[in-house]
C-alpha positions as CSV (number, residue, x, y, z in Angstrom):
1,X,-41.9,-86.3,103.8
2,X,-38.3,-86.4,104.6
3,X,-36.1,-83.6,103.9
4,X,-33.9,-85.7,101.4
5,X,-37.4,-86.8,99.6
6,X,-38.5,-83.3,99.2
7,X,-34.7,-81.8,97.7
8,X,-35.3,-84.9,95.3
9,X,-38.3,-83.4,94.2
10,X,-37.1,-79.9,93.9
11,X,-33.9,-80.9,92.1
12,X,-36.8,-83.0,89.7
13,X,-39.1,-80.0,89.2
14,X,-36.3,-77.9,88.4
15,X,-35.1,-80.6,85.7
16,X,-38.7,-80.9,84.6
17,X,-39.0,-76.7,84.1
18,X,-35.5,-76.5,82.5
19,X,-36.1,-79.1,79.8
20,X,-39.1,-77.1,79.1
21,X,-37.8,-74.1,78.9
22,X,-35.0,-75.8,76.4
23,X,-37.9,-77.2,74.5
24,X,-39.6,-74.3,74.0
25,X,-37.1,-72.0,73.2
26,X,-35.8,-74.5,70.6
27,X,-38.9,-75.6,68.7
28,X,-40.6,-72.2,69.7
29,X,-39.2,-69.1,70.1
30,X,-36.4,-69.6,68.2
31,X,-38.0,-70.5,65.0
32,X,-40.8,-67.1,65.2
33,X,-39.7,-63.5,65.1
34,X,-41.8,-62.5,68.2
35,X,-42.0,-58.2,67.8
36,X,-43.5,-58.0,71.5
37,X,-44.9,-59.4,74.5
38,X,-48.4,-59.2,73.3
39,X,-47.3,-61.0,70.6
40,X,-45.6,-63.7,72.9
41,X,-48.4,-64.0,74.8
42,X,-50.5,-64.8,72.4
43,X,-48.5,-67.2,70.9
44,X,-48.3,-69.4,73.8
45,X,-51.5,-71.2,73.7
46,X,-50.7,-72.7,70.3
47,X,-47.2,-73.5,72.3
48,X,-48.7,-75.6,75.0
49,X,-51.5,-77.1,73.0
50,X,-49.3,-78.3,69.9
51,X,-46.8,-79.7,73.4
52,X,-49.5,-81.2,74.5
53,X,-52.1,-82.3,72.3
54,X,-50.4,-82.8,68.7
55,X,-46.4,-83.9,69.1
56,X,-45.6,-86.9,70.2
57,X,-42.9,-87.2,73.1
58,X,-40.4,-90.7,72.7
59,X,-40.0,-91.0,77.0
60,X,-44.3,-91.2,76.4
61,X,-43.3,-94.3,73.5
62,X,-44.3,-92.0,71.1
63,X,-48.3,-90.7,72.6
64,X,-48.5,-87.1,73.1
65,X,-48.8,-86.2,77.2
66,X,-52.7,-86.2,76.6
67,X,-53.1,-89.5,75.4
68,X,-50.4,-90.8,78.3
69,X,-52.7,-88.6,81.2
70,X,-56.0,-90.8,79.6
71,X,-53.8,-93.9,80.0
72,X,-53.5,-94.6,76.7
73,X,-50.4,-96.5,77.0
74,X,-49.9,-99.6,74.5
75,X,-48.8,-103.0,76.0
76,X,-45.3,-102.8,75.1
77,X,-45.0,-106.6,75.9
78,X,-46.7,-108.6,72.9
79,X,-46.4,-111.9,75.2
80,X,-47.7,-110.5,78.1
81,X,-50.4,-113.0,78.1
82,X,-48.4,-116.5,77.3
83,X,-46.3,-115.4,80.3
84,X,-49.3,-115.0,82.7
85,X,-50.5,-118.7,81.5
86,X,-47.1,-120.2,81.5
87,X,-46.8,-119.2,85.0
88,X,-49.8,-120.2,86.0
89,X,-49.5,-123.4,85.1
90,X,-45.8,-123.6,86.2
91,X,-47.0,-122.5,90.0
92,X,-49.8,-125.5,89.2
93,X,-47.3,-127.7,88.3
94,X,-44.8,-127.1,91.6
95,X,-47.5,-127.4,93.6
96,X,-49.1,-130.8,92.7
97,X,-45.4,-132.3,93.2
98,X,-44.4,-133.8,96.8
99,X,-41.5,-132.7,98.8
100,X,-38.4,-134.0,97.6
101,X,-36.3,-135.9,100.4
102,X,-33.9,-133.1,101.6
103,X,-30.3,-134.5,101.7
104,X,-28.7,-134.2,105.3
105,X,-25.3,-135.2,104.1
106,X,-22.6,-133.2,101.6
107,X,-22.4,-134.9,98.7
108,X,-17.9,-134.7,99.6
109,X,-19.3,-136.3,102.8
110,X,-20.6,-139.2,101.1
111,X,-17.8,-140.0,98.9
112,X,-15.6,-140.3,101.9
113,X,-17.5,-143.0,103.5
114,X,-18.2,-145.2,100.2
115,X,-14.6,-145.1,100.3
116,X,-13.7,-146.4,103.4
């Protein structure tokens, strides 16, 4: 792995963990009066499953990051399969036609001598 490759994904985990953090201390933290770090402690697991079981994230098109890690992704493209047959048939098409005659001369070329 290059060296610019791996500050990439440093700089990516970092954004990853602060976004987190942001999430958590929003929705989380900020909403509970936590008394101590029992307390805290044991409130996490309720934290990380409601992240990741029960609330749906909009970069995951709305599934929660369980249902995206099962691949649970919907096709977001409702003419997914009209394309695949329209280009089938279009690659069909081209190649049942002959070769065109290439044209050696410019067309400015042409005009020229007609004229003369």
């Amino acid at each position: 792995m290059s060296y610019g490759c791996l500050l990439a994904t440093k700089y990516r985990k970092v954004d990853i963990e602060r976004e987190a953090n942001r999430i958590i201390k929003t929705y989380y933290l900020n909403q509970q009066e936590i008394e101590n770090t029992p307390a805290l402690l044991n409130y996490f697991p309720y934290i990380v499953k409601d992240l990741n079981t029960l609330r749906p994230h909009g970069r995951l098109k709305g599934l929660t990051p369980d249902q995206a890690y099962i691949s649970a992704i919907p096709q977001t493209d409702p003419f997914i399969e009209q394309k695949q047959l329209a280009r089938t048939k279009r690659i069909a098409a081209n190649q049942g036609i002959g070769c065109c005659k290439i044209r050696t001369t410019h067309p400015l070329e042409i005009q020229r001598s007609e004229g003369q």
